[in-house]
Backbone as JSON, one array per atom type, in Angstrom:
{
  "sequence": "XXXXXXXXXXXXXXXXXXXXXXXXXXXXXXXXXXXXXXXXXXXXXXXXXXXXXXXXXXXXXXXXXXXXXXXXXXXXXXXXXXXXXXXXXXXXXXXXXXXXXXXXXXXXXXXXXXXXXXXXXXXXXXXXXXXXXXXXXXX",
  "N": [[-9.54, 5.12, -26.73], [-6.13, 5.32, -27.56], [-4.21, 8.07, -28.96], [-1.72, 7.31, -30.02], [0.36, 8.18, -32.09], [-0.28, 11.1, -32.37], [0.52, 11.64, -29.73], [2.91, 11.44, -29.75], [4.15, 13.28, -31.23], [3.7, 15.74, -30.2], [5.01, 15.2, -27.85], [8.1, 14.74, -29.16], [8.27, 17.32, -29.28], [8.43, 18.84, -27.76], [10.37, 17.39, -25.88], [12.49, 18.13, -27.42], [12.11, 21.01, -27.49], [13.86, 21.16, -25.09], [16.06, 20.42, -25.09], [16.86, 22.57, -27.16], [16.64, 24.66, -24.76], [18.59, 23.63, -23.19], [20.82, 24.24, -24.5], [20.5, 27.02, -24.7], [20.99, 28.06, -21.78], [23.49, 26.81, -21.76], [24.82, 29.09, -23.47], [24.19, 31.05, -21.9], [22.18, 32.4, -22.34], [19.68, 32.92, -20.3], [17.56, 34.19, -19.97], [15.72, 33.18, -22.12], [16.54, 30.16, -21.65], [14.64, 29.55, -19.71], [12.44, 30.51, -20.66], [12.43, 28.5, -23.0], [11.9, 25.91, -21.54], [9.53, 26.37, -19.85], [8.25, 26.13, -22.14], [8.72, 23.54, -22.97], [7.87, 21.82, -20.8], [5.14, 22.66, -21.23], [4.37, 21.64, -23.48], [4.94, 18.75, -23.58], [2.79, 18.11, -21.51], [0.66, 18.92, -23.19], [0.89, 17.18, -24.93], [0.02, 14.82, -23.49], [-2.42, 15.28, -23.04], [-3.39, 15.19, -25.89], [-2.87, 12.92, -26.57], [-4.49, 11.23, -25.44], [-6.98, 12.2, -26.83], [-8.36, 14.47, -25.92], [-9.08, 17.59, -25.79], [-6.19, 20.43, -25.89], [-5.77, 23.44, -24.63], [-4.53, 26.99, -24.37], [-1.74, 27.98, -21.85], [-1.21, 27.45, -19.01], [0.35, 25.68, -17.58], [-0.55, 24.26, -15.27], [-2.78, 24.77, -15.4], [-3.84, 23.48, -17.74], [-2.82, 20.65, -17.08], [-5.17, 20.46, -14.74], [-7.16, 19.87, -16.75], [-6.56, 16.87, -16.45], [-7.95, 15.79, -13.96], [-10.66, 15.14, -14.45], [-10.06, 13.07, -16.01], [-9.55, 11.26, -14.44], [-6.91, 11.5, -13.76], [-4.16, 11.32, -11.27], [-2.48, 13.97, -10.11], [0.54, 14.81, -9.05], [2.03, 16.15, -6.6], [4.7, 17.08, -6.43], [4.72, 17.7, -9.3], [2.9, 19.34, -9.82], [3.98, 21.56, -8.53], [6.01, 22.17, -9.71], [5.08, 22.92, -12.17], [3.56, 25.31, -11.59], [5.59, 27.0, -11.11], [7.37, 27.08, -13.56], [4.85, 27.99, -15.13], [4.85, 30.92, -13.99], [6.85, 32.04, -16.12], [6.07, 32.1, -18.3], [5.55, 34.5, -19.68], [6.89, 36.88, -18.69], [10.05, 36.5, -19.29], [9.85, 37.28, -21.59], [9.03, 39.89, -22.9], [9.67, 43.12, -22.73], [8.19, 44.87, -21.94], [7.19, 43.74, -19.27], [8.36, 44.12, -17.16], [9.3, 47.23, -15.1], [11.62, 48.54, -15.58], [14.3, 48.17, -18.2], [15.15, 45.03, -19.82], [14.13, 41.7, -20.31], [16.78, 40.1, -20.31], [17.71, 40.53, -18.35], [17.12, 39.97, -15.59], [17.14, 37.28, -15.05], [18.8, 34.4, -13.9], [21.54, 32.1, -14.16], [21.11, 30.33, -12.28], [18.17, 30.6, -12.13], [17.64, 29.03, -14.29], [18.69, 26.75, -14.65], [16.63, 25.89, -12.17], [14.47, 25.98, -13.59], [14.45, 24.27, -15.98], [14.98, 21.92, -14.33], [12.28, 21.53, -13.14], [11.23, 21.89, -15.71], [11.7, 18.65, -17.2], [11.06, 17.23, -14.87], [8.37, 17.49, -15.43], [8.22, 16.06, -18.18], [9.7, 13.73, -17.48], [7.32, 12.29, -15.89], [5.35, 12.56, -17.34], [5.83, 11.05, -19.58], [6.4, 8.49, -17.96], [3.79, 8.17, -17.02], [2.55, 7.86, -19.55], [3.24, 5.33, -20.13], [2.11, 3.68, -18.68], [-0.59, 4.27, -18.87], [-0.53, 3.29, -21.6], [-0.24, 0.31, -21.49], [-2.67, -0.21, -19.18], [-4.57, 0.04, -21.45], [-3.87, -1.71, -23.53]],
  "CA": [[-8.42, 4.7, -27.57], [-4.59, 6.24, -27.33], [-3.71, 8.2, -29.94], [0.37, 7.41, -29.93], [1.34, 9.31, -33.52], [-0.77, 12.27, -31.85], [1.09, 11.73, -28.45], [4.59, 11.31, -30.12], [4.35, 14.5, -32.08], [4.0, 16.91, -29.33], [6.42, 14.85, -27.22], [9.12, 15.24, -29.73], [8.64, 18.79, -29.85], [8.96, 18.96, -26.16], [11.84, 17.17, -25.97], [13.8, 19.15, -29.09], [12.53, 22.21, -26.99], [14.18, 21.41, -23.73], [16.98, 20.35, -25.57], [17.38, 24.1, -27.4], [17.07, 25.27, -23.96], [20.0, 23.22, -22.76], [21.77, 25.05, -25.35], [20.39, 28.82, -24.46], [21.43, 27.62, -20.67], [25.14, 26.95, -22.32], [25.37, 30.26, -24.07], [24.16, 32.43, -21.11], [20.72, 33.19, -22.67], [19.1, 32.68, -19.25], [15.74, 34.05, -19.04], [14.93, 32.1, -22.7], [16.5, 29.1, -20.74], [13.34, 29.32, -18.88], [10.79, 30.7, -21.27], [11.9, 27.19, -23.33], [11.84, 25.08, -20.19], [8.26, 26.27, -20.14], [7.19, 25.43, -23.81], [8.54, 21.89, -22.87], [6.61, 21.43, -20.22], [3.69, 22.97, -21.53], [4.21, 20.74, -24.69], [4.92, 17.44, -22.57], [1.32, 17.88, -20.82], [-0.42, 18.57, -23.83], [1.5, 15.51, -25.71], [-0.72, 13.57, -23.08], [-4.02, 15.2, -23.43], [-3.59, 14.87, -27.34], [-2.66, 11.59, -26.98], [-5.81, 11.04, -24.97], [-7.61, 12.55, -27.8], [-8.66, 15.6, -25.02], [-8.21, 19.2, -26.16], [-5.35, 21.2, -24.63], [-5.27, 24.75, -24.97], [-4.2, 27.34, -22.53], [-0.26, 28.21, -21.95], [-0.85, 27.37, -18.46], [0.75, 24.09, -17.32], [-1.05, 24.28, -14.12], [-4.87, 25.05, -15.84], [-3.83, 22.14, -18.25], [-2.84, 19.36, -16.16], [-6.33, 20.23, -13.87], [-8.01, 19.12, -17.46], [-6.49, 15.84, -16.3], [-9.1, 15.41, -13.35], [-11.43, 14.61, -15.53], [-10.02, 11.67, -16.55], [-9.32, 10.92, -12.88], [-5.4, 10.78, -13.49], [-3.71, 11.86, -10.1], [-1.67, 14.8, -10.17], [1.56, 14.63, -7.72], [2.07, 17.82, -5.76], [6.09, 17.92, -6.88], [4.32, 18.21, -10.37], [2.16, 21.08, -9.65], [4.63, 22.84, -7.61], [6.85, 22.4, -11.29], [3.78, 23.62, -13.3], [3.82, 26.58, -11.09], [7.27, 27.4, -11.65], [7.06, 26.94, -14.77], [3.93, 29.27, -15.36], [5.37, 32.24, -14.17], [7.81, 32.23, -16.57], [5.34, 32.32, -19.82], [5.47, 35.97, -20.4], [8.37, 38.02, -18.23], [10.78, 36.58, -19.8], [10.23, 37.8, -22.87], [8.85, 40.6, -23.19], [10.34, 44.08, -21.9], [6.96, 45.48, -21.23], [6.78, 43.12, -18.34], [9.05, 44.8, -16.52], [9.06, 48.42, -15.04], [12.75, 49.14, -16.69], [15.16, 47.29, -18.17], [15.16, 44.08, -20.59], [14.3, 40.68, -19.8], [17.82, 39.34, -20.17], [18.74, 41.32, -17.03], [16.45, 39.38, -14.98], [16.97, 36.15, -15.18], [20.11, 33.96, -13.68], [21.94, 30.75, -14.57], [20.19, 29.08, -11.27], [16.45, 30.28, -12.53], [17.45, 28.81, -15.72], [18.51, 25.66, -14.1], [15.52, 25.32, -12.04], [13.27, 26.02, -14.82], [15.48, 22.89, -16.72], [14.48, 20.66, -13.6], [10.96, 21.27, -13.56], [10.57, 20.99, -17.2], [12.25, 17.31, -16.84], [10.43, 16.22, -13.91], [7.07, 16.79, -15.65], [8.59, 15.2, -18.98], [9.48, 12.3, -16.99], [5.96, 12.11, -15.35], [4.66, 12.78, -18.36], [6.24, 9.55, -20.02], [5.83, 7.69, -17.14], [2.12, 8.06, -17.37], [1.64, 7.41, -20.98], [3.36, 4.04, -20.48], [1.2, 2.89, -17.43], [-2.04, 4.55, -19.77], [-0.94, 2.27, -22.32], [-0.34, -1.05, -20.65], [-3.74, -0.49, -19.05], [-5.46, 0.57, -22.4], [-4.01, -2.59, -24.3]],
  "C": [[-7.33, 5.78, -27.51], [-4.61, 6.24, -28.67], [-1.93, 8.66, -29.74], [1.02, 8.06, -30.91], [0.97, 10.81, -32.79], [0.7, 12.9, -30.8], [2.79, 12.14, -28.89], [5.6, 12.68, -30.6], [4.6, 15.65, -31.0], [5.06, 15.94, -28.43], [7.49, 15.03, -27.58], [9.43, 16.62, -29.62], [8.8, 19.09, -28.81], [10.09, 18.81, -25.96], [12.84, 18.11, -26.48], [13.76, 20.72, -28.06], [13.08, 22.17, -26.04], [15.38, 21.02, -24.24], [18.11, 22.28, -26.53], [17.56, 24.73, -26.04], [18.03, 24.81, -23.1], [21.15, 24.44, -23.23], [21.83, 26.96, -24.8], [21.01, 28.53, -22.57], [23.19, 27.84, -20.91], [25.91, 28.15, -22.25], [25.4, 31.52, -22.88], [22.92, 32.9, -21.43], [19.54, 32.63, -21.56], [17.38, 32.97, -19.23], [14.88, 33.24, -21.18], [15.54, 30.67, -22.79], [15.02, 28.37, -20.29], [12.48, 30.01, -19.52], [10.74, 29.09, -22.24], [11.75, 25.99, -22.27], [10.28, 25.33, -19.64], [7.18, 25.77, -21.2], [7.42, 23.95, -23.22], [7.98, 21.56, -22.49], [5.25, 21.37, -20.41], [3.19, 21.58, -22.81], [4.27, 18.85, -24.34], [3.64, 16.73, -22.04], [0.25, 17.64, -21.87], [-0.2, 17.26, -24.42], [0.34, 14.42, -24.75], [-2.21, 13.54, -23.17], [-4.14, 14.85, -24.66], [-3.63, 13.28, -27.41], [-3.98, 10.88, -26.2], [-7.36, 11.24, -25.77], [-8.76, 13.65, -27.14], [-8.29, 16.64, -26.1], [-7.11, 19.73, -25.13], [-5.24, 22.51, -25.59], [-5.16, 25.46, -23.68], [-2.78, 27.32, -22.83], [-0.38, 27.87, -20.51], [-1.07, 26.2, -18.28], [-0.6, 23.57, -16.03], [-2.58, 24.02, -15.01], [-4.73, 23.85, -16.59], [-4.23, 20.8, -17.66], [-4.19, 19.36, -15.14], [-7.31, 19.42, -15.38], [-8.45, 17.5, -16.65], [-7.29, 14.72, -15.48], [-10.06, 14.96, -13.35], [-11.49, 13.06, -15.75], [-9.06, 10.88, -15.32], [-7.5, 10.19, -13.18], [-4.99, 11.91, -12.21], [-2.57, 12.65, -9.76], [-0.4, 15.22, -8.92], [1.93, 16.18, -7.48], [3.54, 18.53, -6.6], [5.39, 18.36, -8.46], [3.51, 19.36, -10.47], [3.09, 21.66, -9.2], [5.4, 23.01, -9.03], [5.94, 23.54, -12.22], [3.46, 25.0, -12.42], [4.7, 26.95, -11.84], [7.47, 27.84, -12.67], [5.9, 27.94, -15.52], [4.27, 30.73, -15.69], [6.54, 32.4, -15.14], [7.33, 32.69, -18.4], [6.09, 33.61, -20.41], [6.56, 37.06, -19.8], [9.67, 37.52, -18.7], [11.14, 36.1, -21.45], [9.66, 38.68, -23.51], [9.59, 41.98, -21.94], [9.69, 45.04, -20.98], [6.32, 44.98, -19.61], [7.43, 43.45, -17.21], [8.75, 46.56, -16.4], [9.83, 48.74, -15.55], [13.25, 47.73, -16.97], [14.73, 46.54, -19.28], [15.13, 42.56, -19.51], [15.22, 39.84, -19.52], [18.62, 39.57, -18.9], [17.93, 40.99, -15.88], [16.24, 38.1, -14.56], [18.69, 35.42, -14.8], [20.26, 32.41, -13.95], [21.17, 30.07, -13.31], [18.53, 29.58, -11.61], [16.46, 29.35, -13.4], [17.52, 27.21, -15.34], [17.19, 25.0, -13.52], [14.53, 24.97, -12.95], [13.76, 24.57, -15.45], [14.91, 21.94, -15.85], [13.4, 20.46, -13.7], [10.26, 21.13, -14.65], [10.87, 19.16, -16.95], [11.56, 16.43, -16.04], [9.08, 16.11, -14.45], [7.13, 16.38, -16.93], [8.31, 13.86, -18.67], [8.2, 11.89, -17.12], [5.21, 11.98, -16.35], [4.8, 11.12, -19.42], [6.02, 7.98, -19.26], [4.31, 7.01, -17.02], [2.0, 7.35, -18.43], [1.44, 5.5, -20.83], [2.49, 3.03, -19.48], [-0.52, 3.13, -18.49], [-1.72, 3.06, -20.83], [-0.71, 0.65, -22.29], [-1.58, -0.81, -20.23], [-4.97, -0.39, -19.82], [-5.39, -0.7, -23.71], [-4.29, -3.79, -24.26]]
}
């Protein structure tokens, strides 16, 4: 059984976050562009295990979406190569310690921030895409 209030909840919050990182994109705040362009994603994937009534824990998109194997859904390569992408981005840009000098804001450029923006999006989409094929074949 789909749980859709489950599913809806972290989808919203996905959304709203890739939407703030539109905004940090706007302003110039580039590398948390792409640390929220990671929560989305991350929050997108779990939105589907939750809504599956799966656990998701874990920050990585990549270790997530392998849950999905499981439940023999078929993971498209451009979506892993996203959930890569997307990965590395958890923790260097935003902490300073992650770096040998410097600050994370001095690391990060309007085209990472972009990419990061696409590959959140494409596994949004995918992510929506799915549910609605899950729940046509679940009702």
């Amino acid at each position: 059984m789909l749980d859709e209030a489950e599913y809806l909840r972290w989808m919203e919050t996905s959304k709203r976050t890739l939407s703030s990182a539109e905004g940090d994109l706007e302003r110039g705040d580039f590398n948390w562009a792409c640390f929220k362009a990671q929560q989305a994603g991350e929050y997108a994937v779990k939105a589907l295990l939750h809504g599956l009534g799966l656990p998701a824990y874990g920050h990585s998109i990549s270790k997530i979406l392998g849950e999905l194997s499981a439940e023999k859904v078929d993971v498209p390569q451009e979506i892993s190569s996203a959930a890569l992408t997307l990965d590395k981005l958890y923790v260097p840009t935003r902490y300073p310690n992650a770096w040998a000098e410097g600050a994370p804001h001095e690391f990060y450029s309007r085209e990472d921030a972009v990419e990061a923006l696409e590959c959140s999006r494409k596994i949004i989409d995918w992510v929506e895409e799915l549910w609605k094929c899950l729940k046509r074949e679940r009702s």
